[in-house]
N, C-alpha and C positions, 0 to 999 in steps of 0.2 A: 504494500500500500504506500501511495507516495506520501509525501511531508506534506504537503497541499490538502489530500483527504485530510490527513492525520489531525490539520488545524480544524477547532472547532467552530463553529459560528463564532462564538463569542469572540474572541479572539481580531473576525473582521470585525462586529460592532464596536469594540472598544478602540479598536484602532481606528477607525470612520471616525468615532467622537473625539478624539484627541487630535485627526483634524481638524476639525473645528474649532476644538478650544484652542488649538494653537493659532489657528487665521484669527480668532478672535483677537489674541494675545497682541498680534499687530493692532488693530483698534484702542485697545487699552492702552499701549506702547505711546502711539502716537497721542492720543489725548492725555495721558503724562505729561511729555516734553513739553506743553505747554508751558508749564512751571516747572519744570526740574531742569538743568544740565544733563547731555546724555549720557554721558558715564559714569554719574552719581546715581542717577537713578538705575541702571541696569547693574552698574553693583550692588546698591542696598538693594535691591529687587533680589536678587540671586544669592546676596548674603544671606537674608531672610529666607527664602525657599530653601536653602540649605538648612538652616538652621530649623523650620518645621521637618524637616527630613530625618535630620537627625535622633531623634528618638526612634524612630524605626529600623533605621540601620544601626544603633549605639551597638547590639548585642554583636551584629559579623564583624563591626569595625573593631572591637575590643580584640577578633579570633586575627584578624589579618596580622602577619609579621611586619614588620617596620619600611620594609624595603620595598613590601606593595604597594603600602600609605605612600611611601617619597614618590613613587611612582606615579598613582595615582595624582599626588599635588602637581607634580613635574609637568602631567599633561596638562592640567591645569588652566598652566601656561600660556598653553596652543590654543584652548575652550578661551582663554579670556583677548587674544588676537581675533579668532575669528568673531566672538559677539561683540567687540569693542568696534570693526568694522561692521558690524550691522548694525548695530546702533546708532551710529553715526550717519549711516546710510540712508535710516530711517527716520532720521532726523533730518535731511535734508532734501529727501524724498517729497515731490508734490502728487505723485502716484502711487499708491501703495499696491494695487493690483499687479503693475510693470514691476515694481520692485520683488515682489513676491516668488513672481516667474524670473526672474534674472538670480536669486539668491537659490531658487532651484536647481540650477545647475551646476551645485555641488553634489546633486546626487550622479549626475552624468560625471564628472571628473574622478570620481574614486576610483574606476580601473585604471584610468589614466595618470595617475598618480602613485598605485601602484605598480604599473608598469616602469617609470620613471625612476622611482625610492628602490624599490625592492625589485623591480623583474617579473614581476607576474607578468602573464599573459592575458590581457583583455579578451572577451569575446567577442567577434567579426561586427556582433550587433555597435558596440559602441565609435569604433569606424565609421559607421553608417550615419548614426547619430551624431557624431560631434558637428560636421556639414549643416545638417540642418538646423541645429544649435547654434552654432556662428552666424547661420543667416539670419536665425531668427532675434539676433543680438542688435545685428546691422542695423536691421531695421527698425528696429525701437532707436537705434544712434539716430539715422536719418532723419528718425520723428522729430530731434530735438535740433535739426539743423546742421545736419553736419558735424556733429560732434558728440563727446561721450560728456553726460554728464556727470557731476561730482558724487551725486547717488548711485548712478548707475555702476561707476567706476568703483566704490568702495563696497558695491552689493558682491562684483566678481571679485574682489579681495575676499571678503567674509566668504561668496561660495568656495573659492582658492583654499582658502582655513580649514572648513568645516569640511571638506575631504581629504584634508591631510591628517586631519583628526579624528576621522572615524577610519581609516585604517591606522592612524598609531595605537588608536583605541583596539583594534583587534589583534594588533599583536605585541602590543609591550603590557597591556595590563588585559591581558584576555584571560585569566586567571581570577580577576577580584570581579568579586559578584556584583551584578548590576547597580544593586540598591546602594549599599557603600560608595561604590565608585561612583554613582551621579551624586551624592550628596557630597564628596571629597570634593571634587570638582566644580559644585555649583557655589561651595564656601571658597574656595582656592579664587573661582573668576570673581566671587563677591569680595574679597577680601583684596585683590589685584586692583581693581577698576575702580573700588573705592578709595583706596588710599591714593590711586593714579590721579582721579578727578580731584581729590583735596589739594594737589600739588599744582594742576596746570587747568584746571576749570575756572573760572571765574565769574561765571553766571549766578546772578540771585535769584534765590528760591521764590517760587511765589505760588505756597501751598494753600491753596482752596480748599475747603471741604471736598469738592469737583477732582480735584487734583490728588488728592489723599485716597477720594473712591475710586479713580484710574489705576492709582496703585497697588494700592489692596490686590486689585481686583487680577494686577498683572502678577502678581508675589501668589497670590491664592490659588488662582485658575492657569492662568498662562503659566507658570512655573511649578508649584508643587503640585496641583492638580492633576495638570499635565506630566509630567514627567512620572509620578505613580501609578498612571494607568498605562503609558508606553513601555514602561520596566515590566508591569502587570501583564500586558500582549504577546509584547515580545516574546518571554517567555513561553505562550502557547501557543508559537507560531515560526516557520522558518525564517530569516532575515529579508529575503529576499522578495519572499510573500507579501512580508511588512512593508518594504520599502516602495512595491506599488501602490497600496493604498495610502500612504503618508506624503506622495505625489498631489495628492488631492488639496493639501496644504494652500496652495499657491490658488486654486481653482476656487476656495473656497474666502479665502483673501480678498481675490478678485470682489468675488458678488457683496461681499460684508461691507468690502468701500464702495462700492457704487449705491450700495442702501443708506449706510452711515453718513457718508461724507459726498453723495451723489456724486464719483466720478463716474467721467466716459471715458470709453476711447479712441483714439481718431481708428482709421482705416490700418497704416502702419501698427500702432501699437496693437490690433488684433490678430494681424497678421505674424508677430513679432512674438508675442505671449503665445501665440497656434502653434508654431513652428517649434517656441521653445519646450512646449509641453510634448508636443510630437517626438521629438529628438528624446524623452524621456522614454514614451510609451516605447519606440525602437529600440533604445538599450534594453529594456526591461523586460522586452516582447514575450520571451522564451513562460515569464511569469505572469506577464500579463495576459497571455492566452490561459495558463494553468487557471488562472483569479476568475477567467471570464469564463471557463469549462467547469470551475464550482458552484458560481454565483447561476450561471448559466445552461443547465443540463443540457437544455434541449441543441445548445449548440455543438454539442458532440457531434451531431448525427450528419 
């Protein structure tokens, strides 16, 4: 029986909803920064979702030897480059949907990055994909005149991070259990980005009641709420499985700002978000067929 059967529904529900809470997370994100500096607020955001975390993983982090912990924090490191560029991204971002799909293609660069670092071997799929991924990059540039913007440009840094990150994640601390290690790491980037922003921020705070409910809401839901049911999926589910439907991320992003904040998008920018979600579904295909012969019987035939 493949891995695919093996997952149980459940498994896809929870992971559909932690889409969502995460597209959410960018709406909460962004009505933040109103009042906050960006990387005060995504550190004490993440200090805090650590720090709720922690009592649930206190009992394995007690079992872990010392050198997982260093390890753990070390990555830390990488997790607080790649959100310190998204952050900043999104703070300068007048599109959150375009942003959304551009920060997606960190899921397309991880073989391509392990091809590079380590030597793996990509699958043919992602050859395929990258082409149409780059064009669908262009074309969001085009929208803006001829050039790349400063969001746009710091959203391919953060994607750049966040796939150097989840393959160091799979092979330097592929041993410390999920729960530990996202709470290591979400103190490690809260603890970085806070003390970073006290140094070179200089923005006044201007905390609303409004401002303070954005936050909660991104500390509570967008980060430990989130992050407990993806540790929670994951787990009943194969990696790869997961990573098509957490695709939907971006898809979902989209619709929440054109409700919330009524964007549009010109013709370009649809074409641009099509292409780059396309170039997703191609890398992924092998599994996106598997997701769509479960959800889907009748397409067997």
């Amino acid at each position: 029986m493949s891995a695919i059967k093996q997952a149980p529904w459940q498994a896809d529900a929870l992971l559909l909803l932690v889409t969502v809470v995460a597209a959410g997370g960018w709406i909460f994100s962004k009505e933040a920064l109103a009042g906050m500096p960006p990387l005060l607020f995504i550190g004490t955001r993440f200090l805090l979702a650590g720090l709720i975390l922690l009592p649930f993983a206190w009992p394995a982090l007690r079992c872990l030897p010392a050198r997982r912990i260093r390890r753990g924090v070390m990555v830390g490191f990488l997790f607080s480059a790649a959100i310190a560029f998204w952050i900043l991204g999104l703070n300068y971002s007048d599109h959150l949907g375009e942003s959304a799909f551009i920060n997606s293609l960190g899921i397309l660069l991880v073989p391509v990055v392990a091809r590079l670092l380590f030597g793996d071997r990509p699958p043919r799929s992602t050859w395929i994909a990258l082409p149409v991924a780059l064009l669908g990059f262009a074309l969001l540039s085009l929208n803006a005149g001829f050039k790349v913007e400063a969001s746009q440009l710091l959203m391919v840094c953060a994607a750049l991070c966040f796939a150097l990150l989840i393959n160091v994640n799979t092979r330097v601390v592929r041993n410390v259990p999920a729960l530990p290690l996202t709470t290591l790491q979400l103190m490690s980037v809260g603890s970085i980005l806070t003390c970073l922003s006290l140094v070179i921020e200089h923005q006044p705070l201007a905390l609303s009641p409004s401002i303070l409910g954005w936050f909660m809401a991104s500390v509570l839901l967008a980060s430990s709420l989130r992050f407990f049911l993806q540790i929670k999926a994951q787990g009943m589910t194969t990696p790869s499985h997961a990573a098509v439907i957490l695709m939907l991320e971006a898809v979902w992003t989209a619709l929440f700002a054109a409700w919330w904040f009524g964007e549009t998008m010109t013709l370009l920018q649809l074409l641009g978000c099509s292409l780059i979600f396309t170039a997703l579904l191609i890398n992924r295909w092998y599994w996106v067929r598997k997701v769509m012969l479960r959800w889907l019987p009748g397409a067997q035939r």
